[in-house]
Every structure is written in structure tokens, then in C-alpha cells.
VMD Tcl script that builds the backbone (N, CA, C; Angstrom):
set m [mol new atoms 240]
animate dup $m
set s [atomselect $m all]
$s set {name element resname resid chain x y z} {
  {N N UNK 1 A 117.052 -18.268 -24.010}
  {CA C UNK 1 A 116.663 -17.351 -25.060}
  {C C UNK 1 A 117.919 -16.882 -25.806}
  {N N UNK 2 A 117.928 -16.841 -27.218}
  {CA C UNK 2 A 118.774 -16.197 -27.852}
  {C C UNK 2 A 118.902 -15.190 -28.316}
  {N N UNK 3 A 120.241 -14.359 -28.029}
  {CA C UNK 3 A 120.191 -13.130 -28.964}
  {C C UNK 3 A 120.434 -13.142 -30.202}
  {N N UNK 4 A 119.597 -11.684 -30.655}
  {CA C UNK 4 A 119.865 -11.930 -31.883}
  {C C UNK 4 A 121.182 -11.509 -32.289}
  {N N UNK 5 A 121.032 -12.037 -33.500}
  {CA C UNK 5 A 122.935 -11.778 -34.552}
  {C C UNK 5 A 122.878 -10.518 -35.024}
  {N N UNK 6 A 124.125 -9.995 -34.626}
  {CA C UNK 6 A 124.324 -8.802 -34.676}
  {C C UNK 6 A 125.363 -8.895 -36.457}
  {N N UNK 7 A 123.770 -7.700 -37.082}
  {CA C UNK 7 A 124.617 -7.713 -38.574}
  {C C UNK 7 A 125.392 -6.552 -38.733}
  {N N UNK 8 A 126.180 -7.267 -39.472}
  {CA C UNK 8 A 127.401 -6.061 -39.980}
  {C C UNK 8 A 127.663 -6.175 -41.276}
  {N N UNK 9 A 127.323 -4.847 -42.069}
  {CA C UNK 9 A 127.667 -5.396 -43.557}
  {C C UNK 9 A 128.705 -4.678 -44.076}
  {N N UNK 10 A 129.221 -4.647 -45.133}
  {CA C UNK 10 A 130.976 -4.170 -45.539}
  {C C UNK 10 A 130.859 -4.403 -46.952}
  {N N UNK 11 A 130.897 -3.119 -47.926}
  {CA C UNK 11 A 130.866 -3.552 -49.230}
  {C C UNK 11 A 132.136 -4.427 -49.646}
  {N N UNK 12 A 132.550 -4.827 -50.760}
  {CA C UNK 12 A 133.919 -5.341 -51.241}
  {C C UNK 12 A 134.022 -4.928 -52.553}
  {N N UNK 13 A 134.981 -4.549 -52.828}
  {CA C UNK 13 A 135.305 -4.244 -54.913}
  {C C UNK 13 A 136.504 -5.036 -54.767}
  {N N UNK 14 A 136.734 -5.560 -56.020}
  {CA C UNK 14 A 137.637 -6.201 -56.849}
  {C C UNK 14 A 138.388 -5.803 -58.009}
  {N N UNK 15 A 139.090 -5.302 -57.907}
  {CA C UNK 15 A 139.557 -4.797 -59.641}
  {C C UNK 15 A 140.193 -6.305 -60.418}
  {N N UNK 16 A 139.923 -6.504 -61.468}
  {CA C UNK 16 A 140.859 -7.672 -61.905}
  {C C UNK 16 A 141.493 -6.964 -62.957}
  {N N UNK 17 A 142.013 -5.641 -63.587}
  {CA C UNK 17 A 142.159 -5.052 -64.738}
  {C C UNK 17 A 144.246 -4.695 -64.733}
  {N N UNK 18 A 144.880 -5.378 -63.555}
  {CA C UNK 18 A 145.737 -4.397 -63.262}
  {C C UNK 18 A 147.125 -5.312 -63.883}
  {N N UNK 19 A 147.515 -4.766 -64.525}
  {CA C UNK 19 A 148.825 -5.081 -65.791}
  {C C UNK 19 A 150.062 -4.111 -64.332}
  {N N UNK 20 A 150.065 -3.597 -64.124}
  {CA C UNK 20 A 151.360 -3.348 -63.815}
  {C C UNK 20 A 152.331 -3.761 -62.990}
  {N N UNK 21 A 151.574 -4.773 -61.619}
  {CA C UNK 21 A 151.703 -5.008 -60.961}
  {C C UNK 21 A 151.844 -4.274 -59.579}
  {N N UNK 22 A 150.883 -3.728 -59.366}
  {CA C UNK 22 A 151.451 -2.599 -58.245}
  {C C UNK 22 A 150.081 -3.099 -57.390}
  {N N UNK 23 A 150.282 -2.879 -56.390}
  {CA C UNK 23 A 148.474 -3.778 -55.005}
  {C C UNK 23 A 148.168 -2.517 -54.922}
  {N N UNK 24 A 146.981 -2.295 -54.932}
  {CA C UNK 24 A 146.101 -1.250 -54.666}
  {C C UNK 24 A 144.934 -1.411 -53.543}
  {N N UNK 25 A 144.989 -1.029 -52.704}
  {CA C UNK 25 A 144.176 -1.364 -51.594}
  {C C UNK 25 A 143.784 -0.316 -50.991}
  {N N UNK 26 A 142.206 -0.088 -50.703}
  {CA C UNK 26 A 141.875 1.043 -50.050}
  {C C UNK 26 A 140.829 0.755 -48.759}
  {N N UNK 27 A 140.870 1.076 -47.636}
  {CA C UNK 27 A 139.837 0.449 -46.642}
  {C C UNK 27 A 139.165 1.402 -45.593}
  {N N UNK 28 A 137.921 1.253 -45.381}
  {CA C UNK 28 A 137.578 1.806 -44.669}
  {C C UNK 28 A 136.953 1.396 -43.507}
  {N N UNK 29 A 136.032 1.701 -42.580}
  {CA C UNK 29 A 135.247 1.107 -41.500}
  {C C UNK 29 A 134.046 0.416 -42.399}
  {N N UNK 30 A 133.502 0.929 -43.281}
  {CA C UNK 30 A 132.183 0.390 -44.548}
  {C C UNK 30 A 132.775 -0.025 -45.250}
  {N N UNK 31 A 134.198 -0.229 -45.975}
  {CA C UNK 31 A 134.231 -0.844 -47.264}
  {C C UNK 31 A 135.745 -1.106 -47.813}
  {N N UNK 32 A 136.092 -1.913 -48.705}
  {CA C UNK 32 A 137.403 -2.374 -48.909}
  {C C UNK 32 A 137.486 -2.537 -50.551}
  {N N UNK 33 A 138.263 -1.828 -50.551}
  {CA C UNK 33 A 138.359 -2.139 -52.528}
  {C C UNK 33 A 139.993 -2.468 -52.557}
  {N N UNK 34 A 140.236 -3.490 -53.546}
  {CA C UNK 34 A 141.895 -4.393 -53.389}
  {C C UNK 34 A 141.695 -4.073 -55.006}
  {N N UNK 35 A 142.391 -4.457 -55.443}
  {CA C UNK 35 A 143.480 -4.553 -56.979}
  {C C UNK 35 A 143.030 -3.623 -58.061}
  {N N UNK 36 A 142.901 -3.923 -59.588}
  {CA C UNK 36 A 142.912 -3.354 -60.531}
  {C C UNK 36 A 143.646 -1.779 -60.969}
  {N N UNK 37 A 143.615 -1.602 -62.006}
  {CA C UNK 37 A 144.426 -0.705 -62.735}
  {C C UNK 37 A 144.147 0.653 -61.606}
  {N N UNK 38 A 144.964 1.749 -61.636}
  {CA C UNK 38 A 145.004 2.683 -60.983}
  {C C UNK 38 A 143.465 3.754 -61.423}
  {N N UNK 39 A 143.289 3.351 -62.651}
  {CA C UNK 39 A 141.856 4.349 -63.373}
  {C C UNK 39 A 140.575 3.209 -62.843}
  {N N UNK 40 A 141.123 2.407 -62.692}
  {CA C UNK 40 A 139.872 1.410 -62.038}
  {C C UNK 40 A 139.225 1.375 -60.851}
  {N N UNK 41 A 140.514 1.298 -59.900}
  {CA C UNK 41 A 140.822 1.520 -58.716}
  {C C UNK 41 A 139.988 2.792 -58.065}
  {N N UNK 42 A 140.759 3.694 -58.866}
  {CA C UNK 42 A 139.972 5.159 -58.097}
  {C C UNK 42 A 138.536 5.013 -58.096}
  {N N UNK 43 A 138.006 4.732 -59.639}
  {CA C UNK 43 A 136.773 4.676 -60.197}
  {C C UNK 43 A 135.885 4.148 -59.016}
  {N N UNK 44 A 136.061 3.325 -58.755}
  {CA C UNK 44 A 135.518 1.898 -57.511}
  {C C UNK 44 A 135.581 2.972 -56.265}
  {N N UNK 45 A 136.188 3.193 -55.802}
  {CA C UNK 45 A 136.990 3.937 -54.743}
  {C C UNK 45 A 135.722 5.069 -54.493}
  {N N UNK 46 A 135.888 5.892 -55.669}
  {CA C UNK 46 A 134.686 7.097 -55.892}
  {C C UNK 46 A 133.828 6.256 -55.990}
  {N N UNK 47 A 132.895 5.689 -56.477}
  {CA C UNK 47 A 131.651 5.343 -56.396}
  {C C UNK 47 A 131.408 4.960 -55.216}
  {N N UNK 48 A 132.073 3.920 -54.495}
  {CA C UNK 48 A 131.771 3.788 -53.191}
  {C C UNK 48 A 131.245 4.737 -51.846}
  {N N UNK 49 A 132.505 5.653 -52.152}
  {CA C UNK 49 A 132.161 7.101 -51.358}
  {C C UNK 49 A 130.916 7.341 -51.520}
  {N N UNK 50 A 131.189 8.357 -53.269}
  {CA C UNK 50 A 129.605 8.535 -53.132}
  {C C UNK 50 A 128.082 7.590 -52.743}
  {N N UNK 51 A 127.997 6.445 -52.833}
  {CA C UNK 51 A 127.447 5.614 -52.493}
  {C C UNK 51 A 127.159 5.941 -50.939}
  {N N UNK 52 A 127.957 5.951 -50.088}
  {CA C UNK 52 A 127.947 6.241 -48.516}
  {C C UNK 52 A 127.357 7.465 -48.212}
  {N N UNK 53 A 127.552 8.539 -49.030}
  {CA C UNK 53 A 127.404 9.848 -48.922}
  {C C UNK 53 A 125.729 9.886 -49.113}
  {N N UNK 54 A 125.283 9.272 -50.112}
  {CA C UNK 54 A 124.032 9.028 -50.272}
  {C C UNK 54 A 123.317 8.799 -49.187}
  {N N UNK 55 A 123.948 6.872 -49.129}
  {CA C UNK 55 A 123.183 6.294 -47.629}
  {C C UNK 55 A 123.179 7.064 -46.335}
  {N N UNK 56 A 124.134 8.184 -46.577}
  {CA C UNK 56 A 124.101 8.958 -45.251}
  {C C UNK 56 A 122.920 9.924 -45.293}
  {N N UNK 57 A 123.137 10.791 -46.472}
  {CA C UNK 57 A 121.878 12.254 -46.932}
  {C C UNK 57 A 120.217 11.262 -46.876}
  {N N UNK 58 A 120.494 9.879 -46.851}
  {CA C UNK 58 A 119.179 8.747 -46.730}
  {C C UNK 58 A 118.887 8.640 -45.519}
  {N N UNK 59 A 119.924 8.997 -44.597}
  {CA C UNK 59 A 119.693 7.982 -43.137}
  {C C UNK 59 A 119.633 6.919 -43.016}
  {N N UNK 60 A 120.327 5.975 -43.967}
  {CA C UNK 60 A 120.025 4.601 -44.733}
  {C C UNK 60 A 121.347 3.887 -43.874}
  {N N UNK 61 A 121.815 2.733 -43.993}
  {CA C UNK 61 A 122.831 2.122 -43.763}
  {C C UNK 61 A 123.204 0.717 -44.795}
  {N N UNK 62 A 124.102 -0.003 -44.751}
  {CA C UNK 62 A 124.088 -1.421 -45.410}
  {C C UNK 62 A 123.235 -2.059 -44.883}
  {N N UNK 63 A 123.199 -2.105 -43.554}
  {CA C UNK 63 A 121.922 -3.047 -43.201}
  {C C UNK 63 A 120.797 -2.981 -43.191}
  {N N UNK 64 A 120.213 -1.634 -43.305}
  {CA C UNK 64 A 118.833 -1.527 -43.293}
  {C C UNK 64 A 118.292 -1.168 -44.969}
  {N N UNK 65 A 119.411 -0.758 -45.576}
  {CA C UNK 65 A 118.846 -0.189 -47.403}
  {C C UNK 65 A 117.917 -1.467 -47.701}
  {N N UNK 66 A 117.404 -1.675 -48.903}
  {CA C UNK 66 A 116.875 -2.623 -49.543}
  {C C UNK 66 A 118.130 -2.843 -50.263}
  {N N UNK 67 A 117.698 -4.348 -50.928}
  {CA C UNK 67 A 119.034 -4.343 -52.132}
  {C C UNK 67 A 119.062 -3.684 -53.306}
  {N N UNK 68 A 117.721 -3.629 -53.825}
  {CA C UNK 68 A 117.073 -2.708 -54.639}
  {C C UNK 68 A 117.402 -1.660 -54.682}
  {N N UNK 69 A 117.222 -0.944 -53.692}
  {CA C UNK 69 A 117.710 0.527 -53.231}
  {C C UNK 69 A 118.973 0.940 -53.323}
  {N N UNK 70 A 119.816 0.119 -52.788}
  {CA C UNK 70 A 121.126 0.138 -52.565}
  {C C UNK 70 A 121.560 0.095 -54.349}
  {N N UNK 71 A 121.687 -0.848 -55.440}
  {CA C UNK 71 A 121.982 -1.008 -56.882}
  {C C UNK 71 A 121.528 0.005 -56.829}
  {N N UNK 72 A 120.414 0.691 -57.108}
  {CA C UNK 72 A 120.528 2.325 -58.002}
  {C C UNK 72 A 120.921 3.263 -57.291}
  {N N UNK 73 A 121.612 3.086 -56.058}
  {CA C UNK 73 A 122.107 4.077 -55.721}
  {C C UNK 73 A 123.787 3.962 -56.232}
  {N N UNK 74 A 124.100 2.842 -56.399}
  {CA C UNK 74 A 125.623 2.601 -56.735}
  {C C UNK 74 A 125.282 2.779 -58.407}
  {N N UNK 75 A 124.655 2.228 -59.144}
  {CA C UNK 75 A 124.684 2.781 -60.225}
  {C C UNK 75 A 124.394 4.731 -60.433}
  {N N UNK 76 A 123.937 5.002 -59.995}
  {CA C UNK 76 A 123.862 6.266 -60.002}
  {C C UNK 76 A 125.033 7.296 -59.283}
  {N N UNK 77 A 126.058 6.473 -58.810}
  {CA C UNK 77 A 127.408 6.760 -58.064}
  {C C UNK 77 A 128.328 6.585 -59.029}
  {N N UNK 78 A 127.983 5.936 -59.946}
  {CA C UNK 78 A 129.297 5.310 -60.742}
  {C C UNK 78 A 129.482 6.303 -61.730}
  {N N UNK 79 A 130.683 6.834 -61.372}
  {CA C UNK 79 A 131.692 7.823 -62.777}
  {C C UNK 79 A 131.321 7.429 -63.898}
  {N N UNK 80 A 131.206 8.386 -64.589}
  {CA C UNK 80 A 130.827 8.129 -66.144}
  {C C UNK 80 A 132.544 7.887 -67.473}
}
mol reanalyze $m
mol bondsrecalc $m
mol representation Tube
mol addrep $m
């Protein structure tokens, strides 16, 4: 008999915006955001949080949200 696969999910951001050359990397146990401009960077950075903060006030997780669920909650995270 097999067990089952144990899921683990981990958001990722990407900045591609970053002229100065400086690595920007931020990581957590949920999530990893690497490059782009420093106003980008954060931007990503904050939404993510809030994003978690949500799935938390949800009782929600990456693995159990819908995907559905999960997009309007990151759109609705994202700095204006």
C-alpha cells in the first residue's frame, strides 16, 4: 500500500524590473520573492504577506485554498 504524497506548496515572485543591479531576495517558510527593482520588490513582498494574513484570518492554507480563491485574494492584496 502506498502513502500518500505529502503536499507542500510555496508561493514564488519574480521581479524582472531591476536596472541597478543589486539581488533582492526575501524568504520565508511559505514563500520566496528574488529580483526586481526595490519599489517592485517590496510591492511583491507586501502582497504576499498580506495574502498569508488572509489565508490565516481564512483558516485556509496553499494547499487546501481553491485556485480561484487564492487569485482574488492576491489580487485584493496587491498595493495600489
Amino acid at each position: 500500500m502506498q502513502r500518500p504524497s505529502k503536499t507542500n506548496a510555496h508561493l514564488f515572485g519574480v521581479g524582472l524590473d531591476n536596472a541597478d543591479g543589486h539581488k533582492r531576495i526575501t524568504r520565508s517558510e511559505r514563500f520566496a520573492i528574488v529580483g526586481g527593482s526595490e519599489e517592485t520588490h517590496g510591492r511583491m513582498t507586501e502582497t504576499v504577506m498580506k495574502t498569508f494574513e488572509t489565508l490565516d484570518r481564512r483558516g485556509k492554507t496553499l494547499e487546501n485554498v481553491e485556485k480561484s480563491e487564492l487569485s482574488d485574494i492576491i489580487k485584493e492584496s496587491t498595493p495600489v
